[in-house]
DRENPA-3360 file (N, C-alpha, C; in nm, 2 decimals, always signed):
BEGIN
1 = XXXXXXXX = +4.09/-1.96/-1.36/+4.02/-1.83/-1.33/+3.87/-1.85/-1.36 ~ +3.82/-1.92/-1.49/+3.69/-1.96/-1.49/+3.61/-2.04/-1.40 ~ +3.64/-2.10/-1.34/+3.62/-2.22/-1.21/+3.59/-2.11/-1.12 ~ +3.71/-2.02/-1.05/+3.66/-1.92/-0.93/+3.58/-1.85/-0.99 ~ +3.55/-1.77/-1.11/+3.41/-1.69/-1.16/+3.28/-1.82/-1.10 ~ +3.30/-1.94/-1.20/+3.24/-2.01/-1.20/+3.12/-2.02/-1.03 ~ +3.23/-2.08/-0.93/+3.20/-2.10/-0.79/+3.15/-1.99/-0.76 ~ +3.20/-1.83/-0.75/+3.16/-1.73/-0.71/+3.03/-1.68/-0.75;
9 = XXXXXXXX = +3.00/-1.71/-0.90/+2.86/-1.72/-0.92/+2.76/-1.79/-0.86 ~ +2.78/-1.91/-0.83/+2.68/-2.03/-0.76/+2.68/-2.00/-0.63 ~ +2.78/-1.95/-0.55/+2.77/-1.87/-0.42/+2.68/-1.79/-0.43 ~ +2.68/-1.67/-0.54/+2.60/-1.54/-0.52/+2.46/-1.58/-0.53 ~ +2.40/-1.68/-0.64/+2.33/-1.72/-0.67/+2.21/-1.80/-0.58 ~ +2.26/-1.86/-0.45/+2.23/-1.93/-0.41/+2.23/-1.86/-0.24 ~ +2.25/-1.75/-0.21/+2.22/-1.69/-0.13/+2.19/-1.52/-0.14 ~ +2.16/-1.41/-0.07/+2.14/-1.35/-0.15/+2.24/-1.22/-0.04;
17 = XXXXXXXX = +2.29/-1.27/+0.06/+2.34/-1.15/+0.15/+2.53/-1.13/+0.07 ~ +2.52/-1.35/+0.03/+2.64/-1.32/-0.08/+2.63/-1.24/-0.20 ~ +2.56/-1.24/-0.28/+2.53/-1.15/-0.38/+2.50/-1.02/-0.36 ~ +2.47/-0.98/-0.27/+2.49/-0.82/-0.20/+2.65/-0.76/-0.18 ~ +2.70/-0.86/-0.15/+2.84/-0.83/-0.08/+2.94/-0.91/-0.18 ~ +2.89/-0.95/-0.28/+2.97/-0.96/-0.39/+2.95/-0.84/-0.52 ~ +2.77/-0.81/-0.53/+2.83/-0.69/-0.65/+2.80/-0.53/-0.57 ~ +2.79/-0.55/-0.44/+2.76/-0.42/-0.36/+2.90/-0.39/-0.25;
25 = XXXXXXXX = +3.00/-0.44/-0.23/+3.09/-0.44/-0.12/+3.13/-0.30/-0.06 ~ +3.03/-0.22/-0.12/+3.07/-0.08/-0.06/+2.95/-0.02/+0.01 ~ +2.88/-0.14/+0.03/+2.73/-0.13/+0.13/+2.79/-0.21/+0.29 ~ +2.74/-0.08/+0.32/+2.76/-0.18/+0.54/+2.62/-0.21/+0.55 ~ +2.61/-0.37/+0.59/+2.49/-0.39/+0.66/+2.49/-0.47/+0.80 ~ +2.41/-0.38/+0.86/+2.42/-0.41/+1.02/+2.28/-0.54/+1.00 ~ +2.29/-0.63/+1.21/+2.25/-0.73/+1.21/+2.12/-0.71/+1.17 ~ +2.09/-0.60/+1.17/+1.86/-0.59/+1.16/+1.85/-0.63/+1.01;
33 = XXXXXXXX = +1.97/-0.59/+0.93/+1.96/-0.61/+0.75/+1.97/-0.77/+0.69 ~ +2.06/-0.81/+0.77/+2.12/-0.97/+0.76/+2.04/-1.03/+0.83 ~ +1.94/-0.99/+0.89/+1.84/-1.08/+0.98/+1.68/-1.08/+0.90 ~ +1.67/-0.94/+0.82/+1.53/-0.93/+0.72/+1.61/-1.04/+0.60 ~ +1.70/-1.02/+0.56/+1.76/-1.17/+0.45/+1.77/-1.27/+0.51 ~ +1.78/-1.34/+0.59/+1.75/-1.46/+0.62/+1.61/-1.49/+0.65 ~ +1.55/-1.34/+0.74/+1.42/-1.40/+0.68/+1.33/-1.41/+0.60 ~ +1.38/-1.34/+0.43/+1.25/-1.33/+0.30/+1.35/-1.50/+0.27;
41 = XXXXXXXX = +1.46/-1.51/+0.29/+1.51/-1.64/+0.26/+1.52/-1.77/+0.29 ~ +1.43/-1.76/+0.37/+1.46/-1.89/+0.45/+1.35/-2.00/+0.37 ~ +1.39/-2.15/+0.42/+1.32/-2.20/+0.31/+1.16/-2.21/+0.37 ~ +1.14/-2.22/+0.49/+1.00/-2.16/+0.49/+0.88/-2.08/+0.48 ~ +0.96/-1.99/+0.41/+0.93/-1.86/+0.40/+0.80/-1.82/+0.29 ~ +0.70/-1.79/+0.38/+0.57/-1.77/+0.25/+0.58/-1.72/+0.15 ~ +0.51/-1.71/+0.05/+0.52/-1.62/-0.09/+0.48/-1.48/-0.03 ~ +0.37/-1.43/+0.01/+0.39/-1.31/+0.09/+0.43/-1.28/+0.19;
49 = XXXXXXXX = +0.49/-1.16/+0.19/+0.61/-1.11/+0.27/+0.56/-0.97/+0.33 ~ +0.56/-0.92/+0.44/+0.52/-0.80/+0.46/+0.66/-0.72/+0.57 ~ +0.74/-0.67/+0.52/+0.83/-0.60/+0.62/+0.80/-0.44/+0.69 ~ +0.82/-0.42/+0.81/+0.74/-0.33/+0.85/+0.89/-0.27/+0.92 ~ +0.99/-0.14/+0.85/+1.08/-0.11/+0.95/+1.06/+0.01/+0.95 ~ +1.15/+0.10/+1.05/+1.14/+0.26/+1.01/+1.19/+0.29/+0.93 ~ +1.16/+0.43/+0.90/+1.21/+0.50/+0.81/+1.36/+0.52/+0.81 ~ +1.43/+0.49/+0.70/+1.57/+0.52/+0.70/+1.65/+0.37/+0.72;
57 = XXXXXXXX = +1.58/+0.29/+0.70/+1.64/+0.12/+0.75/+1.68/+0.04/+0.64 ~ +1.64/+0.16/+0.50/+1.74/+0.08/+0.41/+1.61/-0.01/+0.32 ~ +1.50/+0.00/+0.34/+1.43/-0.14/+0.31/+1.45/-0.15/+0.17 ~ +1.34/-0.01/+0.10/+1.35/-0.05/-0.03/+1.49/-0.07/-0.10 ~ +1.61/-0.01/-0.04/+1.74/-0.10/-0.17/+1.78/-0.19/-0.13 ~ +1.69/-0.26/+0.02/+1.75/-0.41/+0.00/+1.63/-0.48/-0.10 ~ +1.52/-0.46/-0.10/+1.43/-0.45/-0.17/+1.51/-0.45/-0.34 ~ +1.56/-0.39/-0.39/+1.58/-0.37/-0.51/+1.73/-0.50/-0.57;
65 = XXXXXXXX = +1.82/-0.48/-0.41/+1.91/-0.61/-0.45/+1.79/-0.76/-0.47 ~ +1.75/-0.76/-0.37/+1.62/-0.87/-0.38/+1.61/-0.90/-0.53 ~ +1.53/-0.81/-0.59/+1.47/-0.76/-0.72/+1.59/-0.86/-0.80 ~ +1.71/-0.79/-0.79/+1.82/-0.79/-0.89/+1.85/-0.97/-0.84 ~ +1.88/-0.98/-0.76/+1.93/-1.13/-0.74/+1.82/-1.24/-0.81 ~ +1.68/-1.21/-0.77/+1.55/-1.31/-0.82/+1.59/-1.29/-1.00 ~ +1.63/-1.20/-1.03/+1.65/-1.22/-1.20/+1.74/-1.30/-1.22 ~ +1.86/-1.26/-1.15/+1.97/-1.32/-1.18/+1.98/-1.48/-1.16;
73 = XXXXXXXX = +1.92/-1.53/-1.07/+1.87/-1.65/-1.05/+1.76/-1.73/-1.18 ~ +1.64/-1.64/-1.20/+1.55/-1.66/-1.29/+1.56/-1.52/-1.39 ~ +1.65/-1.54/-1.53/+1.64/-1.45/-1.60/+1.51/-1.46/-1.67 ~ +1.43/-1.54/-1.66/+1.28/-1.51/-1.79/+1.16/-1.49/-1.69 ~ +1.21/-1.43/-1.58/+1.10/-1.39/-1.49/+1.09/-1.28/-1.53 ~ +0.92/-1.24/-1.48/+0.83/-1.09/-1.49/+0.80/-1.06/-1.34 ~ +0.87/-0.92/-1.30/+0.85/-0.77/-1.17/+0.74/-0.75/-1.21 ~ +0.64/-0.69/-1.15/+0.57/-0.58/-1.12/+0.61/-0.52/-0.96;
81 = XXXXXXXX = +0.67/-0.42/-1.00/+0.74/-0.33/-0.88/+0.63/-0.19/-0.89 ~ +0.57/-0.20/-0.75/+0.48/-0.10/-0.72/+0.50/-0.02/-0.61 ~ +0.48/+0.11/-0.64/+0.54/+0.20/-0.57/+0.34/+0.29/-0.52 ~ +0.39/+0.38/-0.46/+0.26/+0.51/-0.44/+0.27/+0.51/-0.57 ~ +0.36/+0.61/-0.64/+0.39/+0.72/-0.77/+0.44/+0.57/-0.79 ~ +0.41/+0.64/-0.96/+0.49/+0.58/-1.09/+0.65/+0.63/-1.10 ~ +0.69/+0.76/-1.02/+0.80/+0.84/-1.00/+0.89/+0.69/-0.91 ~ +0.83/+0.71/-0.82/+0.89/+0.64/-0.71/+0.92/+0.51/-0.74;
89 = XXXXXXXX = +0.84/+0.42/-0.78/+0.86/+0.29/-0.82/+0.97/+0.31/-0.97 ~ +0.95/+0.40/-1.06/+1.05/+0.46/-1.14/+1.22/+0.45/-1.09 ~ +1.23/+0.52/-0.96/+1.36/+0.50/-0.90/+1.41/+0.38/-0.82 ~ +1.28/+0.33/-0.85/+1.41/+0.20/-0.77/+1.38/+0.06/-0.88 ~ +1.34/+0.10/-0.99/+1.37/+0.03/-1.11/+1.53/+0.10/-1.17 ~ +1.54/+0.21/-1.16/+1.67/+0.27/-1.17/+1.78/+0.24/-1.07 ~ +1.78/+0.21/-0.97/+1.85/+0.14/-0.84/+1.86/-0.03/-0.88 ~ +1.71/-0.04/-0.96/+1.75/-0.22/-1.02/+1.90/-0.23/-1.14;
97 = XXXXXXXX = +1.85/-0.13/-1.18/+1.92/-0.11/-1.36/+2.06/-0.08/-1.29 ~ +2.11/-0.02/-1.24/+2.22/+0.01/-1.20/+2.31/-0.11/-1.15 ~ +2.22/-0.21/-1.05/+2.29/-0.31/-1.02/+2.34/-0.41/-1.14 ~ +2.26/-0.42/-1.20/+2.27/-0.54/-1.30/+2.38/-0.42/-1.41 ~ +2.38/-0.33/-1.44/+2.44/-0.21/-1.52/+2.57/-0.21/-1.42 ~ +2.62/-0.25/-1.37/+2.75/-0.25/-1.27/+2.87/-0.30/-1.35 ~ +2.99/-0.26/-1.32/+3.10/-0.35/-1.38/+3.16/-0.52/-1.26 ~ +3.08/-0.49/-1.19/+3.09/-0.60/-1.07/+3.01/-0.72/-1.11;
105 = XXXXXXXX = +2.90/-0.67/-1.16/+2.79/-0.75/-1.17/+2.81/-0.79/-1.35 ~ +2.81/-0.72/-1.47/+2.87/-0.76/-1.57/+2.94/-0.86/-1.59 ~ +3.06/-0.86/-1.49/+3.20/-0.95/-1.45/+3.12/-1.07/-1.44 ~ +3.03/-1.12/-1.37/+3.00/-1.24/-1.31/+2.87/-1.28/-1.41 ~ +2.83/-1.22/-1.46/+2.68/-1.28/-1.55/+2.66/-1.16/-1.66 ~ +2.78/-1.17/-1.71/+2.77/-1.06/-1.87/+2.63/-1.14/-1.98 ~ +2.64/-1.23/-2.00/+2.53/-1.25/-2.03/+2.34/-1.17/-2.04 ~ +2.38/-1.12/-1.89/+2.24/-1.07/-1.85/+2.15/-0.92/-1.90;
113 = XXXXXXXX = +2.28/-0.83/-1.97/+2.30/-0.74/-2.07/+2.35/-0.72/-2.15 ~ +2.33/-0.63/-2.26/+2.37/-0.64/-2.37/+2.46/-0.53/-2.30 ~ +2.63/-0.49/-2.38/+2.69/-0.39/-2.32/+2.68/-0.28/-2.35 ~ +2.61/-0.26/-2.47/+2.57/-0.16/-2.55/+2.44/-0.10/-2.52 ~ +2.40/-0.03/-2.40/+2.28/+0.00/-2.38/+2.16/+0.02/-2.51 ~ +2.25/+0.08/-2.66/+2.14/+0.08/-2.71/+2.07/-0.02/-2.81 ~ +2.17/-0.12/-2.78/+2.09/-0.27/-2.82/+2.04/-0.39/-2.76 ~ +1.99/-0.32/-2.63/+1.95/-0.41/-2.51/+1.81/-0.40/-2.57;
121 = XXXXXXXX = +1.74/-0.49/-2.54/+1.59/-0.56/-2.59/+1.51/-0.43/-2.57 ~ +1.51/-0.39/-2.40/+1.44/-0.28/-2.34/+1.50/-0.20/-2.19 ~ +1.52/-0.14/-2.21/+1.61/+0.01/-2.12/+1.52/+0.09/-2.09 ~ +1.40/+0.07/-2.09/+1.33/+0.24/-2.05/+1.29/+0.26/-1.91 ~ +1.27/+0.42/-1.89/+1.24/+0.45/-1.70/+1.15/+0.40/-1.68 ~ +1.07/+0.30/-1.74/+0.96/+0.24/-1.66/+0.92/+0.08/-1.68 ~ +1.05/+0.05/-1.76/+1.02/-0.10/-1.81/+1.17/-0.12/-1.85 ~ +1.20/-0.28/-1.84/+1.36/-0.30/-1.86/+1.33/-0.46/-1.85;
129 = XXXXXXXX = +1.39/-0.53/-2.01/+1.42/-0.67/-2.04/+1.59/-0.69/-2.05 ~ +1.59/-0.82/-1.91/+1.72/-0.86/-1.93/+1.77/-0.95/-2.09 ~ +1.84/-0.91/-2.14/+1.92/-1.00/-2.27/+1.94/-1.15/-2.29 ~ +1.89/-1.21/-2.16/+1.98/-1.33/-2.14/+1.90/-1.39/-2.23 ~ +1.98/-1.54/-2.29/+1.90/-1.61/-2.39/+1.75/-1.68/-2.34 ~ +1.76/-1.72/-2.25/+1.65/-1.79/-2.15/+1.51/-1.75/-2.19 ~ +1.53/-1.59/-2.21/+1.43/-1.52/-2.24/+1.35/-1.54/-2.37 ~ +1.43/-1.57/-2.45/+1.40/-1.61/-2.59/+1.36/-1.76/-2.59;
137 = XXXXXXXX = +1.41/-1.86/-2.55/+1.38/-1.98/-2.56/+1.24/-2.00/-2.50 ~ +1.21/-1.88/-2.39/+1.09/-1.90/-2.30/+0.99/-1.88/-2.37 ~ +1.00/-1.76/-2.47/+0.90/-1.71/-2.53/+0.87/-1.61/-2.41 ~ +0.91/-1.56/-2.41/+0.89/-1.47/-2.29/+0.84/-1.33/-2.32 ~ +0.72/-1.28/-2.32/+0.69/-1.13/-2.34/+0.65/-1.02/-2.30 ~ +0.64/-1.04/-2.14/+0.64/-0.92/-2.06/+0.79/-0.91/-2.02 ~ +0.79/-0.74/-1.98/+0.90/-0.72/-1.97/+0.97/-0.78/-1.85 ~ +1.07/-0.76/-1.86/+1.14/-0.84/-1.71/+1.08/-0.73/-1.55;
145 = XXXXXXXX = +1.13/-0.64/-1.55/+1.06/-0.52/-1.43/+0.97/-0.42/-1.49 ~ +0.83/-0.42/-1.47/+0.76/-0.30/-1.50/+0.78/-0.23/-1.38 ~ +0.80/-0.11/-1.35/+0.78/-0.01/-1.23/+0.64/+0.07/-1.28 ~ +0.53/+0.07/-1.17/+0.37/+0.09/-1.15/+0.35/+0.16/-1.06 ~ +0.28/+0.32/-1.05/+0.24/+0.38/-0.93/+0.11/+0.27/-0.91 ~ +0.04/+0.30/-0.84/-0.06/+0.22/-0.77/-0.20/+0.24/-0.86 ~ -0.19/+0.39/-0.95/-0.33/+0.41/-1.03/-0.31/+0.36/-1.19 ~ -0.15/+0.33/-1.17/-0.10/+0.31/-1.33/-0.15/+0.16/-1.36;
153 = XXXXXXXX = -0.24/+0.09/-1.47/-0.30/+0.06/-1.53/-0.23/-0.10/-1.61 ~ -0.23/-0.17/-1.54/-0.09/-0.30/-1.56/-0.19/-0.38/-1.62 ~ -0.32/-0.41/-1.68/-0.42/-0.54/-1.72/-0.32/-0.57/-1.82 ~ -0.32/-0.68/-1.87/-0.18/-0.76/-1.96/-0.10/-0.81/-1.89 ~ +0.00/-0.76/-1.81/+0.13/-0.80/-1.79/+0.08/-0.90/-1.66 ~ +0.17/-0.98/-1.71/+0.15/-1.11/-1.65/+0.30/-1.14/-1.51 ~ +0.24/-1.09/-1.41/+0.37/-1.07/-1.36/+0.43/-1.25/-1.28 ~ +0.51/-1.29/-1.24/+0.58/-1.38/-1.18/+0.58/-1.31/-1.04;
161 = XXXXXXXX = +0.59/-1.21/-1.00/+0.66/-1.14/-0.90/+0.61/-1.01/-0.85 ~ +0.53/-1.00/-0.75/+0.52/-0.82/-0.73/+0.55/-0.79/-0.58 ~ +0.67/-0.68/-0.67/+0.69/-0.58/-0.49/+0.61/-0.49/-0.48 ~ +0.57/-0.45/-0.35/+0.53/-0.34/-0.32/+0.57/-0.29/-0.24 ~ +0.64/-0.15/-0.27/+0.72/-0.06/-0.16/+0.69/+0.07/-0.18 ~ +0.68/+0.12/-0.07/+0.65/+0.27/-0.03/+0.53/+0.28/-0.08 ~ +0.41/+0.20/-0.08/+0.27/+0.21/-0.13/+0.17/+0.33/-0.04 ~ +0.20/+0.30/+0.05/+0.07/+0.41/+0.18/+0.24/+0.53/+0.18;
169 = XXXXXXXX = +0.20/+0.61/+0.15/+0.26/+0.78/+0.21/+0.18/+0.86/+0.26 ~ +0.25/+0.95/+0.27/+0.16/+1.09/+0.34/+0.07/+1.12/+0.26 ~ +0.09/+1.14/+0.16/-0.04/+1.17/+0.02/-0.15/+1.10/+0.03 ~ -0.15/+0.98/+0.08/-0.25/+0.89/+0.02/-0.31/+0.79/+0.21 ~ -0.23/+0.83/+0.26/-0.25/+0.76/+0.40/-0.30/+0.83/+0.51 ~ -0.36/+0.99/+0.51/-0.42/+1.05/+0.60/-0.56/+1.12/+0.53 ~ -0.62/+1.05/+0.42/-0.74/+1.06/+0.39/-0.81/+0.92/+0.37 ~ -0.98/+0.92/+0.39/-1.06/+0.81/+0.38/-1.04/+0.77/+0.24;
177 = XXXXXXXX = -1.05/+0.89/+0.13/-1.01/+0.88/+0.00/-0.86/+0.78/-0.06 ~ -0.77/+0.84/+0.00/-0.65/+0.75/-0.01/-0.67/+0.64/+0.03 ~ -0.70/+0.62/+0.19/-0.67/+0.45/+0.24/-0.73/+0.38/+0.15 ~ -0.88/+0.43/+0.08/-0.96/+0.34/+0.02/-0.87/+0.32/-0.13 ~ -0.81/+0.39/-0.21/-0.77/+0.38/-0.33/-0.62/+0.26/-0.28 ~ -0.57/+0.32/-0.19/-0.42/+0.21/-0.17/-0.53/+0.03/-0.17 ~ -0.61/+0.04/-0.07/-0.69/-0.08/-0.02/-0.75/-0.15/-0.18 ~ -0.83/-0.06/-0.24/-0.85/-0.11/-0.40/-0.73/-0.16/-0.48;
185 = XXXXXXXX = -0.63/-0.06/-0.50/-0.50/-0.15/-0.55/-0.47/-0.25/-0.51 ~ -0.41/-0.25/-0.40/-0.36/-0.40/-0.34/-0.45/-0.53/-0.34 ~ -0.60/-0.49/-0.33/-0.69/-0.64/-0.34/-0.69/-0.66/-0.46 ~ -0.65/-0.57/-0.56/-0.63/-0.66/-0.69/-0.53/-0.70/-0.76 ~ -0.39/-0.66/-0.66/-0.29/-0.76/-0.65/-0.26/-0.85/-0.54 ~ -0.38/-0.90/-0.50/-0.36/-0.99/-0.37/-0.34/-1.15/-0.42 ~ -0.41/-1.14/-0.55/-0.42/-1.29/-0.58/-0.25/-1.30/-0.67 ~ -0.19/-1.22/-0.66/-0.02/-1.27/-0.73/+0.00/-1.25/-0.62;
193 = XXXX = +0.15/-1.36/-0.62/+0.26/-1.36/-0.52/+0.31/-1.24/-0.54 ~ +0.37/-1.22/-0.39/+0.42/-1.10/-0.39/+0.56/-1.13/-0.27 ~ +0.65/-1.05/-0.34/+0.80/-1.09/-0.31/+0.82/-1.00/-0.21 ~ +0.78/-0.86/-0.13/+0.74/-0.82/-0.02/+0.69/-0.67/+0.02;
% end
C-alpha cells in the first residue's frame, strides 16, 4: 500500500492536471482548462505568465490548485498572492487552505500540516505556514502564502512566487486614478517572478 501512496505521490507531484484530479476529482475540466495547464507547464514556459480568459473560466481556482501543487512540490517556498482587495486575494488563500486542509490531500502528504489546526505554525485569513520539516531545516521565515490587496504594504517578505489575480476590476479599471495605482503596484512587483 505504501509503494501505491508512494507512486501516486510522484505522479501528482510531477504534473499538475494529475494533482488536480487526484485531490480535486469532483472538478470537470474541459479542453480550454487542460490546455492553460499544459501551458503554465510546459518546460518552456517563462517565469512570467499572463492568462487572459473570460469571466467564469475558472482561472483563479485553477490558479489556486497551481498555488497548492508549487508548495507541495517546494514546501519552504514563499506566495505573494495578489489580488485588487486584500478581501479577495483573502479568499483564494482560503480556496489554497482548503486544498492542502482536504482529507484527499492529508492522505498523500500528511506531513504538510499539522492535524490539529491549532498547532499549525500559522493558519490566519491572510497568511498560512505549511508544517513540513523542510521549512525548518531551511531556516525559512516568511510565511509560505501571504494574500495582498494591491495597496497592502508587503516591504520584508521575500516572496519565491507572486500571483496576481483579479488585479484591474471595475473599481480600479475605469478611472485614470485606478489604472495608474494598479500600473504603480505591478512595476514594483515586476522584478519578482511571477507564477501568473
Amino acid at each position: 500500500m505504501k509503494e501505491t501512496i508512494d507512486q501516486i505521490r510522484e505522479a501528482a507531484e510531477n504534473d499538475l492536471l494529475t494533482f488536480i484530479n487526484l485531490v480535486a476529482p469532483q472538478i470537470l475540466l474541459g479542453a480550454v482548462h487542460e490546455e492553460v495547464i499544459r501551458w503554465w507547464t510546459r518546460e518552456d514556459a517563462k517565469a512570467n505568465q499572463l492568462l487572459l480568459l473570460p469571466r467564469g473560466h475558472q482561472k483563479s481556482r485553477l490558479l489556486a490548485y497551481r498555488a497548492a501543487w508549487w508548495i507541495t512540490k517546494n514546501p519552504d517556498t514563499t506566495i505573494l498572492y495578489v489580488s485588487a482587495t486584500s478581501a479577495l486575494a483573502e479568499k483564494q488563500l482560503l480556496a489554497i487552505k482548503n486544498i492542502l486542509d482536504s482529507p484527499i490531500y492529508r492522505r498523500y502528504w500528511p506531513e504538510m500540516i499539522h492535524p490539529d489546526e491549532g498547532k499549525r505554525e500559522k493558519w490566519a485569513v491572510s497568511e498560512i505556514c505549511v508544517d513540513h520539516p523542510k521549512r525548518k531545516t531551511e531556516g525559512i521565515r516568511d510565511s509560505t502564502v501571504l494574500a495582498a490587496g494591491l495597496t497592502t504594504n508587503t516591504t520584508g517578505f521575500h516572496a519565491d512566487i507572486v500571483c496576481l489575480d483579479d488585479i484591474v476590476v471595475p473599481g480600479n479599471a475605469y478611472t485614470e486614478d485606478g489604472r495608474d495605482k494598479v500600473s504603480s503596484a505591478y512595476s514594483q512587483l515586476a522584478s519578482i517572478w511571477i507564477l501568473s
